[in-house]
Phi, psi and omega in degrees: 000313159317304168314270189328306180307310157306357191255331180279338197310298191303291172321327173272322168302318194287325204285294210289014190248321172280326182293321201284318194260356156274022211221312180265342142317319212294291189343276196298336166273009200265170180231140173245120176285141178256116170246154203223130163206199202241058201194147194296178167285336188268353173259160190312332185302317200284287209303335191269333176304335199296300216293287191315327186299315195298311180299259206324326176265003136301306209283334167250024170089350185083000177273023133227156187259167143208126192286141190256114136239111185306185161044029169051067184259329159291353157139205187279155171289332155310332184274311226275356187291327177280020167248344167303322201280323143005291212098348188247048177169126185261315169207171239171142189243104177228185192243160192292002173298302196288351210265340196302332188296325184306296190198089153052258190305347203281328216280356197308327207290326207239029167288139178263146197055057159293301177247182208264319151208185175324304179322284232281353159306303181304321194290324173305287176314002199222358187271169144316314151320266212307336184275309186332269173351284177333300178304326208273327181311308184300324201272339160320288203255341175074006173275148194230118159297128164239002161167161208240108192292130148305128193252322190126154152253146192300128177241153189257119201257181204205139184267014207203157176265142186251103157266341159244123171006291195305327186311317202258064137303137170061357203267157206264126173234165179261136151226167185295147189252057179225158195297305199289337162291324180271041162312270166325271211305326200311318213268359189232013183063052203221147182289059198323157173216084175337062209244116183270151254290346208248334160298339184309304182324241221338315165318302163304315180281328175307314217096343172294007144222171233226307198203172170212200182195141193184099183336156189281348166281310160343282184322298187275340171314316177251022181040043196281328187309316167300347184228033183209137184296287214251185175211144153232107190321062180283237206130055177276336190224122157298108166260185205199154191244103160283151173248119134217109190316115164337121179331298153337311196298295195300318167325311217248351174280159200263164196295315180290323167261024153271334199282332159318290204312315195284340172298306188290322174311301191269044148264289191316296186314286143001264181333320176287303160330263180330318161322284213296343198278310195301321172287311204274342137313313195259343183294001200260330177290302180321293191310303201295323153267005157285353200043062147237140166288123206247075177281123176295154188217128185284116176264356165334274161326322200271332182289326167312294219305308197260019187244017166290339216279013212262299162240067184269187188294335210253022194264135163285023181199174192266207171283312167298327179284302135354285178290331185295286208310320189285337181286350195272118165104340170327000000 
């Protein structure tokens, strides 16, 4: 009786050694991936990155992992874009401005009053153009955009209400620090001031700048609501989130776990979309019961004053490229 109660003993021991040691092979072999973005824990971009970590390291079996860091813990969106190229960030939520310095035509998306609304944003993001694009940033940068996120559209918030062009002269407002954001105040005469994404509070309560533009899920994400009177709806940029992956990355991945990536990313990508459209039906009642003023604004005027500027010297795509995008959903 012993003997035996030692033999199941023995046995049980062996089989849980193995398991164990075949769990901690699976472990060292898996490889751990980085992704870097600019954006709180608390908005859908962090959450839906979380999911895709999760999603992708199921659909592949574990043999990869990736760690998400939010809140430009990894640096500025200028670091983390030179860091796909690195090698040292593997994939990277950036916006099409910034991807724009890399190769031109990617930058179209983040013009302001490009597209006419959400349809012809979506119809964009679902076209040929936008894939043509894509291929030409990846054959550029050897880095591969796998999906194009919905950001919201930008409103300008404020200490004083902007209702006309003429409102924002002069006025010192912070952008992102690409050209095609300071597009809008340049054509409308206000003063871009370049500032980065996790510095903006601080900018604002100081005074070193008057205002800033930023979607309304932003605006509150960042608590921008707190150091500015007004939100004033212009809606200069439908904007967009590129997801894209490394160069590095992308090389070394097998054909079958690029098309996981690219699946799970524009899944992600969904997801995202519908959140910010869903914050952005319910943020104006939110703001307002915060007591900040929420001015409807005739966005007319402002899309004049900018739509010379659409193929001016700051334009980054030819004419043809232009005209496909504006015929798309006519």
């Amino acid at each position: 009786m012993v003997k035996q109660s030692t033999r199941q003993w023995n046995r049980w021991l062996s089989t849980s050694l193995l398991v164990v040691g075949m769990g901690a092979a699976g472990a060292a072999s898996a490889e751990s991936l980085t992704f870097a973005h600019v954006y709180e824990t608390s908005e859908p971009y962090h959450e839906w990155a979380l999911w895709a970590a999760d999603e992708i390291e199921e659909r592949t079996d574990g043999r990869y992992t990736i760690e998400v860091h939010p809140a430009s813990s990894l640096g500025k969106e200028e670091d983390i874009n030179e860091g796909l190229t690195l090698g040292t960030v593997d994939i990277i939520y950036t916006g099409s401005q910034f991807a724009g310095r890399a190769y031109g035509p990617i930058g179209i998306a983040g013009a302001p009053y490009m597209f006419r609304d959400f349809d012809h944003w979506q119809a964009y993001a679902e076209s040929d153009l936008f894939q043509e694009i894509a291929q030409g940033y990846q054959d550029a940068t050897g880095n591969v955009p796998v999906a194009l996120n919905y950001y919201g559209e930008r409103h300008v918030t404020s200490n004083e209400p902007i209702e006309k062009p003429e409102d924002m002269q002069d006025l010192k407002i912070r952008t992102p620090n690409a050209p095609m954001y300071m597009m809008f105040p340049e054509a409308v005469g206000a003063n871009p001031s370049p500032i980065a994404f996790d510095e903006v509070y601080l900018a604002l309560q100081q005074g070193v700048v008057d205002a800033q533009e930023n979607p309304l899920p932003t605006i509150r994400a960042k608590a921008f609501y707190e150091v500015q009177d007004h939100i004033n709806l212009t809606g200069h940029i439908t904007d967009s989130l590129l997801t894209i992956i490394g160069g590095p990355l992308w090389d070394r991945l097998s054909e079958e776990d690029r098309e996981i990536f690219r699946e799970v990313y524009q899944e992600a990508g969904e997801k995202i979309t519908a959140d910010i459209q869903q914050q952005e039906r319910e943020l104006v009642a939110w703001f307002e019961e915060q007591g900040v003023t929420v001015n409807e604004v005739d966005r007319e005027p402002f899309r004049e004053a900018v739509m010379p500027e659409h193929n001016g010297e700051d334009a980054t795509w030819d004419q043809e490229t232009y005209d496909r995008l504006q015929e798309i959903g006519q």
